[in-house]
C-alpha positions, -999 to 999 in steps of 0.1 A, spaced: 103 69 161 89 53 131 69 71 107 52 61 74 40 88 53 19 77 23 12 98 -13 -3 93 -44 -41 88 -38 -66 103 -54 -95 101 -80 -98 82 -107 -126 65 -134 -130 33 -134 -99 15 -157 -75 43 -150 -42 43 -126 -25 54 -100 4 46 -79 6 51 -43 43 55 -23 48 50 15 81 67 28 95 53 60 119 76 86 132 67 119 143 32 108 178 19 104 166 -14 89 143 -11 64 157 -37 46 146 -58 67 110 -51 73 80 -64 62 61 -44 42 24 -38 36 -6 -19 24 -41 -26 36 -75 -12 24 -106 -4 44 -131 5 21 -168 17 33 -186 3 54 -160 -32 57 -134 -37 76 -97 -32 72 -82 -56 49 -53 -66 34 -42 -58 -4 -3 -62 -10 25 -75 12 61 -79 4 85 -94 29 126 -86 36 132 -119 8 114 -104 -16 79 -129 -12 49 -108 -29 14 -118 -17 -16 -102 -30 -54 -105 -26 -72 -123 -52 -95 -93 -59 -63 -73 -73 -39 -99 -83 -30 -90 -120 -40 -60 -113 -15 -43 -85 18 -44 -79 41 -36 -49 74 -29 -48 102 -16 -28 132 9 -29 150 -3 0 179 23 -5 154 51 -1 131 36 24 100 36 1 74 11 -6 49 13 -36 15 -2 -52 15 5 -87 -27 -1 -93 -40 -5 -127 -77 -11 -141 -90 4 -113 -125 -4 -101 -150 15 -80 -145 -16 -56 -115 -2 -53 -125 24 -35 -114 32 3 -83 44 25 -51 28 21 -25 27 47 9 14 48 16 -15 73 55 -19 85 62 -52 104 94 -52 120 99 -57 160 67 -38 162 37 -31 137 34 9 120 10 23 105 3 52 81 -23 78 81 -36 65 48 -45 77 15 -80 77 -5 -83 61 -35 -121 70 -50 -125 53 -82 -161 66 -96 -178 74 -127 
């Protein structure tokens, strides 16, 4: 059974960092996964932030593009999002998205970014 567990979130002021990490179990083939994280922030619906695919293709949303970065550790079944100069648009619960033969989700992790 696939699992994604994500870590990292948190609170932060506006400008400030954090990275979160999404662990995958119960997956031979990580490799060869699409990976994701997604955003649903108050009040909007669930939207997508970062994806990375099996060949490496990175696509982000323009609202953090030069800002985030995802990444994966496909020895260790780990996908991140590095987030810099945060903003309180920021803000909301971001899950971890695994596209494979079937979709996964994560619980998800708050980001807050407030004054």
């Amino acid at each position: 059974q696939v699992q994604l567990v994500e870590t990292g979130g948190g609170e932060v002021r506006p400008g400030g960092s954090l990275r979160l990490s999404c662990e995958a179990s119960g997956i031979s083939d990580f490799n060869r996964c699409t990976m994701a994280w997604y955003r649903r922030a108050p009040g909007r619906q669930r939207e997508l932030v970062a994806r990375i695919t099996l060949e490496g293709y990175l696509d982000y949303d323009d609202n953090v593009r030069g800002r985030f970065t995802i990444a994966r550790d496909n020895p260790n079944k780990i996908v991140y999002l590095e987030m810099n100069d945060l903003k309180p648009e920021d803000t909301g619960m971001y899950s971890c998205y695994l596209q494979r033969v079937a979709d996964y989700w994560g619980q998800g992790a708050q980001v807050t970014v407030s004054s």
